[in-house]
SEVEX-110259 format. One record per residue (C-alpha): x, y, z. Coordinates in nm, 4 decimals. Example, Ala and Ser with C-alpha at 12.3 -4.5 7.8 and 13.67 -1.06 7.14 Angstrom:
2
x / y / z
1.2300 / -0.4500 / 0.7800
1.3670 / -0.1060 / 0.7140
//
This chain:
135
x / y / z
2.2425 / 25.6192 / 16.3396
2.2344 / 26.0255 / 16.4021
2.5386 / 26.2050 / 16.4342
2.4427 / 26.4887 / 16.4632
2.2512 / 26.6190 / 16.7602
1.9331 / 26.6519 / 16.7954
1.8233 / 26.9946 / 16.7889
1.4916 / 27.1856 / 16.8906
1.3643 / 27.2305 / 16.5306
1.3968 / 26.8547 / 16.4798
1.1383 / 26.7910 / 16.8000
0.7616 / 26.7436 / 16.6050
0.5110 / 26.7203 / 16.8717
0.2997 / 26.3841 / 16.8410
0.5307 / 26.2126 / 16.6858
0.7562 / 25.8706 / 16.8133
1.1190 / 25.9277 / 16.8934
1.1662 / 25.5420 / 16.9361
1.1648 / 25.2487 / 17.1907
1.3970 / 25.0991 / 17.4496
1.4112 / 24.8125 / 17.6423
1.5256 / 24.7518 / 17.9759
1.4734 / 24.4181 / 18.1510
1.4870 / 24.4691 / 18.5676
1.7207 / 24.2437 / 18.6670
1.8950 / 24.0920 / 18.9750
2.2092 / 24.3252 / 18.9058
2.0153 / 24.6409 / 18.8968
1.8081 / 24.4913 / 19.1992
2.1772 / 24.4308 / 19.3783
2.2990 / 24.7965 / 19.2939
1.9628 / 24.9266 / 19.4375
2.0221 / 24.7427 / 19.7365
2.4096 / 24.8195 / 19.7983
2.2651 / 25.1719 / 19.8166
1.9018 / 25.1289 / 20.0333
1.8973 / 24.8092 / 20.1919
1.8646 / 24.4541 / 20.1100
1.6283 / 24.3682 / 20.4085
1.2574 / 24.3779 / 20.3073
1.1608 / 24.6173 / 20.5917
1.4143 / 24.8899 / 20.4199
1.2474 / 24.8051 / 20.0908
1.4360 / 24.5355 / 19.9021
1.2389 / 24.3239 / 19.6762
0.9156 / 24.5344 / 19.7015
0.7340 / 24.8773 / 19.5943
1.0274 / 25.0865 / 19.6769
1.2828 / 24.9051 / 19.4738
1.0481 / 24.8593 / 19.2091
0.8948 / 25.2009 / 19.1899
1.2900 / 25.3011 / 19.1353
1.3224 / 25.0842 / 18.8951
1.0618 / 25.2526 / 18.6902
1.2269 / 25.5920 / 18.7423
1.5402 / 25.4645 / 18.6278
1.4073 / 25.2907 / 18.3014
1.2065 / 25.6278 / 18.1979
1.5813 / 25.8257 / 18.2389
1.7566 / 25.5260 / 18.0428
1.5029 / 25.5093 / 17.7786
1.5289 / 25.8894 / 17.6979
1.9351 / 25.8823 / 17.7489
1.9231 / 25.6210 / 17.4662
1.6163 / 25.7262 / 17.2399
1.6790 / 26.1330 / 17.2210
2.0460 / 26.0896 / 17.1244
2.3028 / 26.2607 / 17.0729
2.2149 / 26.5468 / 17.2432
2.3446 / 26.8908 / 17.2428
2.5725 / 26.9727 / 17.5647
2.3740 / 27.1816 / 17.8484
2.0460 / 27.0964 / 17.8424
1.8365 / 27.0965 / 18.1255
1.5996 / 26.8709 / 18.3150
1.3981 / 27.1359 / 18.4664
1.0857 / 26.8978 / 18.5921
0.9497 / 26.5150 / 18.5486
0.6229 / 26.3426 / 18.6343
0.5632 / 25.9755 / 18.7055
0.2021 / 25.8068 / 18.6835
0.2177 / 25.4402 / 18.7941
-0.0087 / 25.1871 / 18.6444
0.1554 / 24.8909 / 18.7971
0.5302 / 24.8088 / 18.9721
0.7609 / 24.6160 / 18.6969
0.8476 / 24.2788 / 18.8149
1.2042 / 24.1159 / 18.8916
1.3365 / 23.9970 / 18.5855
1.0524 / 24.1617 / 18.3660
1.1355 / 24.3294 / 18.0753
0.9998 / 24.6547 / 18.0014
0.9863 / 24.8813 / 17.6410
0.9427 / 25.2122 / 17.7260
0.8156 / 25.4228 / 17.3820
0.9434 / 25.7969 / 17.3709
0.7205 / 26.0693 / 17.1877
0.7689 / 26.4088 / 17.1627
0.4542 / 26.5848 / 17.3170
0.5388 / 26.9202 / 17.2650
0.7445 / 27.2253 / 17.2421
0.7523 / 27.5912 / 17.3281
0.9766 / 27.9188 / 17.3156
0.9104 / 28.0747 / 17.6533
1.1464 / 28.3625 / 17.7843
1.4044 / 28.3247 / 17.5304
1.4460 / 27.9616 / 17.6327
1.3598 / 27.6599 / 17.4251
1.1289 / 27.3719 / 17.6139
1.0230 / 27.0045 / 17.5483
0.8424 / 26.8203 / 17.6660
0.8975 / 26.4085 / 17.6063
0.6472 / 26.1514 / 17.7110
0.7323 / 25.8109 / 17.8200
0.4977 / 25.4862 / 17.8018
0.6396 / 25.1456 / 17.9266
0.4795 / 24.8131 / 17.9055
0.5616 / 24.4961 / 18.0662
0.5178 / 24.1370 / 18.0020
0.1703 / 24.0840 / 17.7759
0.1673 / 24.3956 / 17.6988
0.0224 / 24.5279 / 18.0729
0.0570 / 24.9180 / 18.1106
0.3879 / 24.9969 / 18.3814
0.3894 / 25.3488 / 18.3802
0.3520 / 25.7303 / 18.1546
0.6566 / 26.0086 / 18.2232
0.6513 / 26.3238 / 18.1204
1.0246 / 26.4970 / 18.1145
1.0617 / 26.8485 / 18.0807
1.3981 / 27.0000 / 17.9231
1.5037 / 27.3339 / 17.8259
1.7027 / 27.2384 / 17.5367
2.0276 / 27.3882 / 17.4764
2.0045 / 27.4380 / 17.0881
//
């Protein structure tokens, strides 16, 4: 296990920063609800709550892959492509890959793309996070 944090230089575009798993479960389905609405019409059980789900397991998995971090970096920007909504109870592994890097004004950016696949293997969703790392 690193203990050290992860720093800029250490980012090598194309190349995997690791898996997670997340399984989307009836607690995280409960905490979505205490928030939203556990009737169907507000979005409970369907393409809302899933499609939040999937946001969710894209910050998790890069909370847990690119660690530890450095304090203050910044999320400056993130895109979400759907493929398909996860599934109650479905467990999703979410690869993280460095996709690239850049000095731009002084400031250090990276950019980290996401994958995650469900049950058999059927495509979820691709993220791509954009930081301004802090060293």
């Amino acid at each position: 296990m690193k203990t050290d944090p992860i720093l800029f230089d250490d980012f090598q575009p194309g190349v995997s920063m690791g898996e997670y798993e997340e399984v989307y479960d009836a607690q995280q389905a409960r905490r979505w609800q205490s928030i939203f609405g556990s009737t169907a019409q507000e979005g409970a059980n369907a393409a809302p709550e899933a499609a939040s789900m999937a946001v969710v397991a894209m910050m998790r998995a890069y909370l847990h892959v690119v660690a530890p971090r450095p304090p203050g970096n910044v999320h400056a920007r993130q895109q979400l492509q759907m493929h398909a909504l996860p599934r109650l109870g479905e467990s999703m592994r979410i690869a993280v890959t460095c996709a690239g890097k850049e000095l731009r004004r002084e400031r250090r950016y990276v950019d980290l793309r996401v994958r995650a696949t469900g049950e058999g293997g059927r495509a979820l969703f691709e993220g791509l996070l954009s930081l301004i790392w802090a060293a």
